[in-house]
PQR file with spaces between the fields and no chain letter, atoms N, CA, C, O and H, PARSE charges and radii, in Angstrom:
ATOM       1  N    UNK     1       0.831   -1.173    0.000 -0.4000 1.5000
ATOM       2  CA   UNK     1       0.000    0.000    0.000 -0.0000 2.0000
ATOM       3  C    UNK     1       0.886    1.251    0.000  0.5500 1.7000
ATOM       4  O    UNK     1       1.788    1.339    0.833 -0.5500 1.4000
ATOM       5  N    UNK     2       0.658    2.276   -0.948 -0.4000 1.5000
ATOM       6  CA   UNK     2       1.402    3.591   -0.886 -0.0000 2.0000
ATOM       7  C    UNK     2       0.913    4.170    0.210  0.5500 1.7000
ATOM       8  O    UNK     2      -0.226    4.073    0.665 -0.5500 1.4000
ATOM       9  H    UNK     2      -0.075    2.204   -1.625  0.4000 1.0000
ATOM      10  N    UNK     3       1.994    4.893    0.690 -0.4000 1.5000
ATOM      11  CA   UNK     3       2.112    6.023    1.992 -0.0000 2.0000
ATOM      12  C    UNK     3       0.648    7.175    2.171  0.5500 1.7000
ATOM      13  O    UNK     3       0.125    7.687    3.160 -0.5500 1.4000
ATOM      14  H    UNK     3       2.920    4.972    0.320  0.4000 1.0000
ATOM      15  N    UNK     4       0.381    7.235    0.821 -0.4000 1.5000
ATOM      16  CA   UNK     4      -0.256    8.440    0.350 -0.0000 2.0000
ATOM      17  C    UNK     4      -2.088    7.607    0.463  0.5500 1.7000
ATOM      18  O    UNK     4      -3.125    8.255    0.605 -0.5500 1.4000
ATOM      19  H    UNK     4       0.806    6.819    0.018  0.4000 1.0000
ATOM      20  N    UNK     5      -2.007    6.321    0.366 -0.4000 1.5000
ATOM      21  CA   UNK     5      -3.513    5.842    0.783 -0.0000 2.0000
ATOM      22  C    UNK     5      -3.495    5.699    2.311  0.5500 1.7000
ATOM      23  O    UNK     5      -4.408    6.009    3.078 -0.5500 1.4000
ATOM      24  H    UNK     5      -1.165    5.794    0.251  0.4000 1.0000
ATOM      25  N    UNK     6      -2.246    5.153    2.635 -0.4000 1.5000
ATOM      26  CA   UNK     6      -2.566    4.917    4.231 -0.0000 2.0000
ATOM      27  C    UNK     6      -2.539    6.485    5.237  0.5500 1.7000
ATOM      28  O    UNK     6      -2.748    6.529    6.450 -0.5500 1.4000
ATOM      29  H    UNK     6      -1.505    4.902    2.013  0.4000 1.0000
ATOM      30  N    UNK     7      -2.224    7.672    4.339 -0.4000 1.5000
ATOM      31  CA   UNK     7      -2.214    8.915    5.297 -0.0000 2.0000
ATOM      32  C    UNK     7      -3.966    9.447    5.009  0.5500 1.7000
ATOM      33  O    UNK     7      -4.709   10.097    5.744 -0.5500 1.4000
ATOM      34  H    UNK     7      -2.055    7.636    3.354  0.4000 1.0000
ATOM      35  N    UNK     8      -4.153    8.985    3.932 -0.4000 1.5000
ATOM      36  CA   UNK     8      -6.157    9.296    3.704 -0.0000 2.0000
ATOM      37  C    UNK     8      -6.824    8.045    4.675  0.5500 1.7000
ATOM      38  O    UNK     8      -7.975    8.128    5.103 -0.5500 1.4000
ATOM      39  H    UNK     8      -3.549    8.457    3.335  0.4000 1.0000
ATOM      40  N    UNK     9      -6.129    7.136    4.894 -0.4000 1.5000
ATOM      41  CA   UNK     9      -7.026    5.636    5.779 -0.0000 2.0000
ATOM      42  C    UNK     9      -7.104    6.645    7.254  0.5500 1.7000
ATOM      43  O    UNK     9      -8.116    6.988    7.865 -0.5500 1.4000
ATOM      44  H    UNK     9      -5.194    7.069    4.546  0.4000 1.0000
ATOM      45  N    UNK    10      -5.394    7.024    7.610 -0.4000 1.5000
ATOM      46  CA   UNK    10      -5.381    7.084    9.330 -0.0000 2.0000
ATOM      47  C    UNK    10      -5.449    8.225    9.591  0.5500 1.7000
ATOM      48  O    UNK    10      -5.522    8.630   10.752 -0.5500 1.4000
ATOM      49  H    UNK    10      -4.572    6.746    7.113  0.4000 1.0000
ATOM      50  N    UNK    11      -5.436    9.185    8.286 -0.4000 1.5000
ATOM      51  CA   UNK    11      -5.711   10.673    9.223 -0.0000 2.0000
ATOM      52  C    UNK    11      -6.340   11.666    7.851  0.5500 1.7000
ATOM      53  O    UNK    11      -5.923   12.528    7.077 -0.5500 1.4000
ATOM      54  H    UNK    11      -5.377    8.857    7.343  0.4000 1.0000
ATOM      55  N    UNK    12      -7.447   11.005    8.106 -0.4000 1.5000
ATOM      56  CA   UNK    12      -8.235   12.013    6.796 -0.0000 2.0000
ATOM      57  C    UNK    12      -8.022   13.435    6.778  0.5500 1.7000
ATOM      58  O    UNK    12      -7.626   14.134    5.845 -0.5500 1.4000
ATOM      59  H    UNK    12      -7.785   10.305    8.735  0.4000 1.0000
ATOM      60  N    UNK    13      -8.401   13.812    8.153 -0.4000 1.5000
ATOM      61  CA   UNK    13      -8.084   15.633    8.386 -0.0000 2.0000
ATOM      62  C    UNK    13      -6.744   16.028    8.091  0.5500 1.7000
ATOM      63  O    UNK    13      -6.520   17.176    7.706 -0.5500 1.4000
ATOM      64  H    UNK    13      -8.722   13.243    8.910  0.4000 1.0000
ATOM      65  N    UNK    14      -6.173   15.502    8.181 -0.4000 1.5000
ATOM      66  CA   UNK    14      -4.541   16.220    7.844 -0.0000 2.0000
ATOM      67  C    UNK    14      -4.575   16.078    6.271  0.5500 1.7000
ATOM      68  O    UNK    14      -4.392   17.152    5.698 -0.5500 1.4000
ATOM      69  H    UNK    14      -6.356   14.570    8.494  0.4000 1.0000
ATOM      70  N    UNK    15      -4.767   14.992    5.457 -0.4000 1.5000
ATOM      71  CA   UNK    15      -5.076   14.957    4.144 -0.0000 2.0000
ATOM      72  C    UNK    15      -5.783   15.936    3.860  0.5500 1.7000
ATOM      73  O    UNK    15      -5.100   16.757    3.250 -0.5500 1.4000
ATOM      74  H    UNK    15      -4.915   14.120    5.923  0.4000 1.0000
ATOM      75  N    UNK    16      -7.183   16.380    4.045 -0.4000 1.5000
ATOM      76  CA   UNK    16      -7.748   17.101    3.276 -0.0000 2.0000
ATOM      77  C    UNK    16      -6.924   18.623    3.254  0.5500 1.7000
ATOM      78  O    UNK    16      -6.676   19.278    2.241 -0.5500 1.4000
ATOM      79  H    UNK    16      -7.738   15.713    4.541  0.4000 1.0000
ATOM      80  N    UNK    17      -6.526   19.040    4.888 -0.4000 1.5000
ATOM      81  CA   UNK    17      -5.604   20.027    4.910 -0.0000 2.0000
ATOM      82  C    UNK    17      -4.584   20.163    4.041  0.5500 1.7000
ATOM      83  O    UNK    17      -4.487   21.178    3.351 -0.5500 1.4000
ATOM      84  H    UNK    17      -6.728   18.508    5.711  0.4000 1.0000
ATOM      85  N    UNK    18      -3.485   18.904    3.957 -0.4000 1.5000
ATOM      86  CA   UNK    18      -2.733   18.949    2.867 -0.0000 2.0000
ATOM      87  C    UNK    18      -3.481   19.133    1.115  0.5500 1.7000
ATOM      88  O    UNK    18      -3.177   19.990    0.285 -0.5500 1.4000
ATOM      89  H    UNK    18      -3.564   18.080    4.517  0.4000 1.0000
ATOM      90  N    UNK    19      -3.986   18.584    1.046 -0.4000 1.5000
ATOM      91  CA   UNK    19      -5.088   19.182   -0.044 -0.0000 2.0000
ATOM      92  C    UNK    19      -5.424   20.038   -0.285  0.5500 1.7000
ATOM      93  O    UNK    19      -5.333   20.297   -1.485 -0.5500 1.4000
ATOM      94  H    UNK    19      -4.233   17.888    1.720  0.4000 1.0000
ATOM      95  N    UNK    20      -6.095   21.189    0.684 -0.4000 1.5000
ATOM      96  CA   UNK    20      -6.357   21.926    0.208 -0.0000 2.0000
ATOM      97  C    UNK    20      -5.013   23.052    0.525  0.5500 1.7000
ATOM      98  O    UNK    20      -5.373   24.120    0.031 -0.5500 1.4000
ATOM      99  H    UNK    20      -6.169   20.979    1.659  0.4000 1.0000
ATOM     100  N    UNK    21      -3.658   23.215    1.135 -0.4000 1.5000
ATOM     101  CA   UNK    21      -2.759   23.690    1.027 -0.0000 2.0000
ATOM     102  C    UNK    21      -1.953   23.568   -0.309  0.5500 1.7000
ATOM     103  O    UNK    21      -1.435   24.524   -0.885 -0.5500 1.4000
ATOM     104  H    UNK    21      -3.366   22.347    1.537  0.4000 1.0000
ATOM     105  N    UNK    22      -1.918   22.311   -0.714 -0.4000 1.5000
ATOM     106  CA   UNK    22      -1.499   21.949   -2.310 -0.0000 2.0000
ATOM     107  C    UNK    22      -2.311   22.903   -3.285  0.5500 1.7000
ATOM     108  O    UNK    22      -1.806   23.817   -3.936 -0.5500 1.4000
ATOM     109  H    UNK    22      -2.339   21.534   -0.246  0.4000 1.0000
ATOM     110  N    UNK    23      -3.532   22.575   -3.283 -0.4000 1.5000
ATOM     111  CA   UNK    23      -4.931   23.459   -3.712 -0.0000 2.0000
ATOM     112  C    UNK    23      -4.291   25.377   -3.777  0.5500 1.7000
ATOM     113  O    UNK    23      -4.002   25.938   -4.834 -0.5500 1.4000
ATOM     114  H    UNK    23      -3.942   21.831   -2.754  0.4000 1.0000
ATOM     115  N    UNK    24      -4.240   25.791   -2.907 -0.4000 1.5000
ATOM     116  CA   UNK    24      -3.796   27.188   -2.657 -0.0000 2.0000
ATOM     117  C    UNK    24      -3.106   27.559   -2.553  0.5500 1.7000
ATOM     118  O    UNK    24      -3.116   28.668   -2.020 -0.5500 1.4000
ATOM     119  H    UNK    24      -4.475   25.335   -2.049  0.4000 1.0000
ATOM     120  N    UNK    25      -1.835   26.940   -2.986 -0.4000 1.5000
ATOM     121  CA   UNK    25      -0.319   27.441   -3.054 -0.0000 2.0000
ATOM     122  C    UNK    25      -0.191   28.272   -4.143  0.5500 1.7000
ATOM     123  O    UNK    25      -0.914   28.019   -5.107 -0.5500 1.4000
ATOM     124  H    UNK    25      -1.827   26.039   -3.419  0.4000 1.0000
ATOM     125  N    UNK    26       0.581   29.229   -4.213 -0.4000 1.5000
ATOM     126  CA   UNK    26       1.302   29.750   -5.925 -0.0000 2.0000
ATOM     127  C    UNK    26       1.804   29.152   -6.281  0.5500 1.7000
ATOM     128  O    UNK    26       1.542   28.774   -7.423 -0.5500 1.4000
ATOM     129  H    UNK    26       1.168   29.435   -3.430  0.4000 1.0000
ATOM     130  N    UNK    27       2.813   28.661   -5.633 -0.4000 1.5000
ATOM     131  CA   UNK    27       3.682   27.247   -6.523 -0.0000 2.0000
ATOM     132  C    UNK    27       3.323   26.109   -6.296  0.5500 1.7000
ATOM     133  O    UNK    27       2.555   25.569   -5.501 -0.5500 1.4000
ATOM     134  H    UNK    27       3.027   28.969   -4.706  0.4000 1.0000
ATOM     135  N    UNK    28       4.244   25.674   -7.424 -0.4000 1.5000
ATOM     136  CA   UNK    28       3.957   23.980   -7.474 -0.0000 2.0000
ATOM     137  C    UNK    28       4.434   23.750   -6.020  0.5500 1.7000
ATOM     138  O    UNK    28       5.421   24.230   -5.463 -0.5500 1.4000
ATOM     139  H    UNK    28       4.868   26.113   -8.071  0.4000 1.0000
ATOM     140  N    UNK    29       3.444   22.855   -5.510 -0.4000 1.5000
ATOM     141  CA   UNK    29       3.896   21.858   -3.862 -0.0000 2.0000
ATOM     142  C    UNK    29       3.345   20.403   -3.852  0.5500 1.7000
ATOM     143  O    UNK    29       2.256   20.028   -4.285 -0.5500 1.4000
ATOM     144  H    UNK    29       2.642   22.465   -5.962  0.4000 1.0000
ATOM     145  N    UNK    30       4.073   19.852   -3.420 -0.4000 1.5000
ATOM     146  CA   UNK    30       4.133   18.171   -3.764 -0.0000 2.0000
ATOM     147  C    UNK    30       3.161   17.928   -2.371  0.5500 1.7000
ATOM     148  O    UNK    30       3.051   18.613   -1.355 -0.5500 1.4000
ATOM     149  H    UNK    30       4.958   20.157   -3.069  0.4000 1.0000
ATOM     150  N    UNK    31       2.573   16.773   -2.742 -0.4000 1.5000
ATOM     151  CA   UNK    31       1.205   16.144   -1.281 -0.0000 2.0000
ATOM     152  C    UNK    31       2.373   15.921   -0.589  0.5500 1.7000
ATOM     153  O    UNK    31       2.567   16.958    0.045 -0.5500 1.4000
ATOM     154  H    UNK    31       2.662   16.217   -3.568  0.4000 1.0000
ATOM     155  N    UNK    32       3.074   15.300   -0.409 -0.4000 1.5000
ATOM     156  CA   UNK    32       4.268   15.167    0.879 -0.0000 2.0000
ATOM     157  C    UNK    32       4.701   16.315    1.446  0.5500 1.7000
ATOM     158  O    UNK    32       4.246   16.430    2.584 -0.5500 1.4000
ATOM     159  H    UNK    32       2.916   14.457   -0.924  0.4000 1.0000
ATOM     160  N    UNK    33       5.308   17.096    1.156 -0.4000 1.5000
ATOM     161  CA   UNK    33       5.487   18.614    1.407 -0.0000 2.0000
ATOM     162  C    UNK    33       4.167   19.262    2.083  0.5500 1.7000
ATOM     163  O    UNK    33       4.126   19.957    3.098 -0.5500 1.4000
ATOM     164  H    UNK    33       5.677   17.003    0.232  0.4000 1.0000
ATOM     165  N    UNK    34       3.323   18.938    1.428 -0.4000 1.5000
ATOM     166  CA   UNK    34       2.176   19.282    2.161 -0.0000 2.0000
ATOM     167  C    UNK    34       0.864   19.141    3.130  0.5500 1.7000
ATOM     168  O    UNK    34      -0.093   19.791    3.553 -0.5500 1.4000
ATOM     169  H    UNK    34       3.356   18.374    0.603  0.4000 1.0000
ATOM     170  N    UNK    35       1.649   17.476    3.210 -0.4000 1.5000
ATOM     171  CA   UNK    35       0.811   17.014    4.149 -0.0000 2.0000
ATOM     172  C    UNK    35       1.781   16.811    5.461  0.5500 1.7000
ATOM     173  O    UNK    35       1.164   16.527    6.487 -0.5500 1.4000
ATOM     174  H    UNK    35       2.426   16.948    2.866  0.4000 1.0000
ATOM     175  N    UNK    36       2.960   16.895    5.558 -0.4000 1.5000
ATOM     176  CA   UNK    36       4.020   17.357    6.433 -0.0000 2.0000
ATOM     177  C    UNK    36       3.813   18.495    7.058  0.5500 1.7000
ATOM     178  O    UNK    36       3.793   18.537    8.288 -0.5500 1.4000
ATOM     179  H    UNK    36       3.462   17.125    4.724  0.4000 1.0000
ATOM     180  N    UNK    37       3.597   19.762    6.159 -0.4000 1.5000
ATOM     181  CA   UNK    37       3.247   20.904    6.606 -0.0000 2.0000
ATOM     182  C    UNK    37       1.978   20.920    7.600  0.5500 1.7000
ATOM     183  O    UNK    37       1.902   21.474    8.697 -0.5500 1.4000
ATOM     184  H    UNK    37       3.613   19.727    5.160  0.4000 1.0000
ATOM     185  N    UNK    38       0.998   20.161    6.922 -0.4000 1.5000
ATOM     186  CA   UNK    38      -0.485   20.316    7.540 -0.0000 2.0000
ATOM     187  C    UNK    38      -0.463   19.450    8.832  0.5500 1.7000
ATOM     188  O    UNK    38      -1.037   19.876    9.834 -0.5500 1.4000
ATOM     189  H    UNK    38       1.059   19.710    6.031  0.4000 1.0000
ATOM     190  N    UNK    39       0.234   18.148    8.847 -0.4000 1.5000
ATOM     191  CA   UNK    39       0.772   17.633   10.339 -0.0000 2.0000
ATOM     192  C    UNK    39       1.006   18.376   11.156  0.5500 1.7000
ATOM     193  O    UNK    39       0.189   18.608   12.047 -0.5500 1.4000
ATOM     194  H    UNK    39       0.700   17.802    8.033  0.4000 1.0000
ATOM     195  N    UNK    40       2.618   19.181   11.068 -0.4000 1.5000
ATOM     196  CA   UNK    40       3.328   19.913   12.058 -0.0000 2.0000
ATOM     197  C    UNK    40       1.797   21.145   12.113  0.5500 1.7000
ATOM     198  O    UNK    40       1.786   21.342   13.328 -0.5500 1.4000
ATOM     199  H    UNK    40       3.281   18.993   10.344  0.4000 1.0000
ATOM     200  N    UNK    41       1.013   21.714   11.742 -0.4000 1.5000
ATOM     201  CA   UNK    41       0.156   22.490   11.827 -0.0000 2.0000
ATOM     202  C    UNK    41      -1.198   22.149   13.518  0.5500 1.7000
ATOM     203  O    UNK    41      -1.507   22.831   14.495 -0.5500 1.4000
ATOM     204  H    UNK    41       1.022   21.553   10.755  0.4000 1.0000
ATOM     205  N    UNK    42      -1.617   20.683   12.986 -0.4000 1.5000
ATOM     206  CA   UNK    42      -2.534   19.959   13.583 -0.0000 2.0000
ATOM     207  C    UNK    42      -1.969   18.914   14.597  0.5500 1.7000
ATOM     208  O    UNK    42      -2.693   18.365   15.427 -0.5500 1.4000
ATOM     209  H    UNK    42      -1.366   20.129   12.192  0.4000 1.0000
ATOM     210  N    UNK    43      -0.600   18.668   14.475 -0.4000 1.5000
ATOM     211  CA   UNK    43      -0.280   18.139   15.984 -0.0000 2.0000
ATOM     212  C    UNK    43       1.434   18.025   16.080  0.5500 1.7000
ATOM     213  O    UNK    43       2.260   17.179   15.739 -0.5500 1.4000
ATOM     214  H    UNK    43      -0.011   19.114   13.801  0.4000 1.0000
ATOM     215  N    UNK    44       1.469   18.978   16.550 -0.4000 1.5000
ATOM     216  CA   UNK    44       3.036   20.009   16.562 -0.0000 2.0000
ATOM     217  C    UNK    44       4.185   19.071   17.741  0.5500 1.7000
ATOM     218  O    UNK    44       5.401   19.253   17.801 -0.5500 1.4000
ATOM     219  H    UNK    44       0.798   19.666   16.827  0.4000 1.0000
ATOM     220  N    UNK    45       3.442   18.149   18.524 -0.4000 1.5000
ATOM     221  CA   UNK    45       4.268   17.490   19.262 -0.0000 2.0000
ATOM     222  C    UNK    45       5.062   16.555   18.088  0.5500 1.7000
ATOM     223  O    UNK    45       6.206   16.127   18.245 -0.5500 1.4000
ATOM     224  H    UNK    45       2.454   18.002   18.475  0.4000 1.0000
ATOM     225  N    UNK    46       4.360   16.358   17.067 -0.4000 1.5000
ATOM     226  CA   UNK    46       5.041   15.121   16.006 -0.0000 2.0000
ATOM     227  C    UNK    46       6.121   16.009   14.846  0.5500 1.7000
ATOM     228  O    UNK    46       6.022   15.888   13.625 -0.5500 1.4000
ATOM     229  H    UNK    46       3.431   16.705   16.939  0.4000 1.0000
ATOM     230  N    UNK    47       7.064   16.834   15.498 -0.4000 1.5000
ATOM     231  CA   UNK    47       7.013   17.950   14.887 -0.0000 2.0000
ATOM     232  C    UNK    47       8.822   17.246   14.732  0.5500 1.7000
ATOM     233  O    UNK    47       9.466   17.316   13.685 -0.5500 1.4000
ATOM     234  H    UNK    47       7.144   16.932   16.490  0.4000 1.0000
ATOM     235  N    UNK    48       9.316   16.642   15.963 -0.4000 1.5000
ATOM     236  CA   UNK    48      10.556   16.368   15.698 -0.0000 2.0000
ATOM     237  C    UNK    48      10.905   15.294   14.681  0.5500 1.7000
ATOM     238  O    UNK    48      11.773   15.109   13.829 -0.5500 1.4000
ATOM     239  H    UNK    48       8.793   16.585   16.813  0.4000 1.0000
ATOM     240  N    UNK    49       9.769   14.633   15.188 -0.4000 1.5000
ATOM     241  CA   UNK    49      10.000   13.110   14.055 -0.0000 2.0000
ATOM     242  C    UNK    49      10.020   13.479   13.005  0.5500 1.7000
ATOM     243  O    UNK    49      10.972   12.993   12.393 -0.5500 1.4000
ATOM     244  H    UNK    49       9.064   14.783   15.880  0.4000 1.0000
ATOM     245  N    UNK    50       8.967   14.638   11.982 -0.4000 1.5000
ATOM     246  CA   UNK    50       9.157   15.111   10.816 -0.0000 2.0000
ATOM     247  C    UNK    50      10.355   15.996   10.303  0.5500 1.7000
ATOM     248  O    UNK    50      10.462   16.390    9.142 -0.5500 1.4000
ATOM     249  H    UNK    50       8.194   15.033   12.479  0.4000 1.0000
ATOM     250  N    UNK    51      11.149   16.230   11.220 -0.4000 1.5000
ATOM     251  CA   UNK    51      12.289   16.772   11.236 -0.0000 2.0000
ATOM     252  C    UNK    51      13.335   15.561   10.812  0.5500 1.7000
ATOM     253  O    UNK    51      14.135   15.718    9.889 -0.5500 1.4000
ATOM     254  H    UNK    51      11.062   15.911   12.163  0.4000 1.0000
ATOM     255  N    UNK    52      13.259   14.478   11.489 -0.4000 1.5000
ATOM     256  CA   UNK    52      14.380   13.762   11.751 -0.0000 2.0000
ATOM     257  C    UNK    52      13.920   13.180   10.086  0.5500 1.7000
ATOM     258  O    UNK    52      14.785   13.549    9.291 -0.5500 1.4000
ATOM     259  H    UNK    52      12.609   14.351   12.238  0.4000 1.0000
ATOM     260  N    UNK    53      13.091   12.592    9.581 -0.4000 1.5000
ATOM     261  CA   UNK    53      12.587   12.070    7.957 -0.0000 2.0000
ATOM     262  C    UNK    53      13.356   13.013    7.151  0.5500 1.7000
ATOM     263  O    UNK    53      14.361   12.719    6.505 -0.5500 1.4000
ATOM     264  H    UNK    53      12.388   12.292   10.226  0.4000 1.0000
ATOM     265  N    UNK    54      12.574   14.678    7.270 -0.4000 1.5000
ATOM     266  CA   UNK    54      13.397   15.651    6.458 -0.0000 2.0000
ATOM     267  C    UNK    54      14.539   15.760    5.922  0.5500 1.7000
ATOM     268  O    UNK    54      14.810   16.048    4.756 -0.5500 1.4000
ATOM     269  H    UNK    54      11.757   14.916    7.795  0.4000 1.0000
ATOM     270  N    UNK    55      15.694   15.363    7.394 -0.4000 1.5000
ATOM     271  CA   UNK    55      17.231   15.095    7.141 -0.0000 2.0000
ATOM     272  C    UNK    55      17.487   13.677    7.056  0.5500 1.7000
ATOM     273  O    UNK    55      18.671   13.470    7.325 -0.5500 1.4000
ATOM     274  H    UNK    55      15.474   15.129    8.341  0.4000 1.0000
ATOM     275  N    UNK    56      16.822   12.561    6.778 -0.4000 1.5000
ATOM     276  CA   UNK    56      17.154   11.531    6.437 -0.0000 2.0000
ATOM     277  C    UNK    56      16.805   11.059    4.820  0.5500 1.7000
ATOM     278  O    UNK    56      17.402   10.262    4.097 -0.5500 1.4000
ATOM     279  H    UNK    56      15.860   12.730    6.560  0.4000 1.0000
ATOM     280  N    UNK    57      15.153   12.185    4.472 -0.4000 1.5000
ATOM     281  CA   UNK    57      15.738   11.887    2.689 -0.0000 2.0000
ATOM     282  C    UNK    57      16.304   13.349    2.336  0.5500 1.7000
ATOM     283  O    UNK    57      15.791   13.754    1.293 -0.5500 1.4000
ATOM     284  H    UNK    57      14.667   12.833    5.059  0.4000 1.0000
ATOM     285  N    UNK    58      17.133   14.179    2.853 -0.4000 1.5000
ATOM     286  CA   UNK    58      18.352   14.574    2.382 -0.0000 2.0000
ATOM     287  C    UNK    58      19.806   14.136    2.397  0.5500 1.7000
ATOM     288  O    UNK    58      20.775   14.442    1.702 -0.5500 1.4000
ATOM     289  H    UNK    58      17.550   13.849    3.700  0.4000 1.0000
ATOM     290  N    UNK    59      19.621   13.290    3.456 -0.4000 1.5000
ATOM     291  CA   UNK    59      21.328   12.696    2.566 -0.0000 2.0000
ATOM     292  C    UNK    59      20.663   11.628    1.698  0.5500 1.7000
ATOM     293  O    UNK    59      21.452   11.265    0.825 -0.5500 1.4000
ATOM     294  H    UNK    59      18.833   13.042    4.020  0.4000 1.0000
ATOM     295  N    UNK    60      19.769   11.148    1.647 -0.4000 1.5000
ATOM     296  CA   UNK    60      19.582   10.479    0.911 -0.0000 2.0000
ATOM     297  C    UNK    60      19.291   11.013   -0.447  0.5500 1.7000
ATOM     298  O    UNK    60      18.990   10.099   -1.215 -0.5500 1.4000
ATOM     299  H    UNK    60      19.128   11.443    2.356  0.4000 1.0000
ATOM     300  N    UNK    61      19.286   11.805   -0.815 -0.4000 1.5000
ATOM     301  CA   UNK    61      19.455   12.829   -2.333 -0.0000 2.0000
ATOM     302  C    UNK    61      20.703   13.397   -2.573  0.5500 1.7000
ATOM     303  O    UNK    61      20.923   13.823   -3.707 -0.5500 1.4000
ATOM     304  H    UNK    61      19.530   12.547   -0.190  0.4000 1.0000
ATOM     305  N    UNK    62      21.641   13.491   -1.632 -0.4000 1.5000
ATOM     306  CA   UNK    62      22.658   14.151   -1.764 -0.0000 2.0000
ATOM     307  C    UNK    62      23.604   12.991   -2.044  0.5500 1.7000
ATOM     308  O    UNK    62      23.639   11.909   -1.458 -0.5500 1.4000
ATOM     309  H    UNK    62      21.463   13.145   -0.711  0.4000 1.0000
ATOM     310  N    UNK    63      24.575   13.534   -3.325 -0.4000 1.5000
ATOM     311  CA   UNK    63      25.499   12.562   -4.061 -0.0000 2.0000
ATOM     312  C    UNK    63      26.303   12.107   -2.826  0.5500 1.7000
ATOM     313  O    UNK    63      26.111   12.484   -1.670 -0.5500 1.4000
ATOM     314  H    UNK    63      24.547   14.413   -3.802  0.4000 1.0000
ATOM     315  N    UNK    64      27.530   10.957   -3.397 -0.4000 1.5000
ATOM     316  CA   UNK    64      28.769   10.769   -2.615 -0.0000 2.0000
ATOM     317  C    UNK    64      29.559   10.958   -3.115  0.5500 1.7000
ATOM     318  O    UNK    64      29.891   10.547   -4.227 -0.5500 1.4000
ATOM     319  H    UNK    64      27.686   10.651   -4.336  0.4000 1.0000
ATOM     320  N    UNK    65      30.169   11.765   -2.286 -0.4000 1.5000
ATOM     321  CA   UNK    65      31.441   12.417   -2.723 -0.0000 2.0000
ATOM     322  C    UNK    65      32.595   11.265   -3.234  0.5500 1.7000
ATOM     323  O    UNK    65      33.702   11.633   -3.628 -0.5500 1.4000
ATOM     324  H    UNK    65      29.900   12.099   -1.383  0.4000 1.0000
């Protein structure tokens, strides 16, 4: 199952938020980006863990030297 059905199964409200933040952006913003955003928004204690993901798929994008 993709990430993106099981975040509409276990937390509809943060989805639709991310939705409609995607929805009303000027720029292009990806549902991950924005349903991250709409998390840390609606329950801010889960705020480090989305931190710690953040810097774990950045080295994971970043070449080796």
């Amino acid at each position: 199952m993709r990430a993106s059905l099981w975040r509409v199964l276990l937390a509809p409200r943060t989805t639709l938020r991310a939705l409609r933040l995607q929805r009303l952006s000027r720029s292009p913003f990806d549902f991950d980006s924005a349903w991250q955003q709409a998390r840390m928004r609606c329950a801010p204690d889960e705020v480090e863990y989305l931190l710690q993901r953040c810097v774990q798929e950045a080295k994971a994008r970043r070449p080796d030297p």
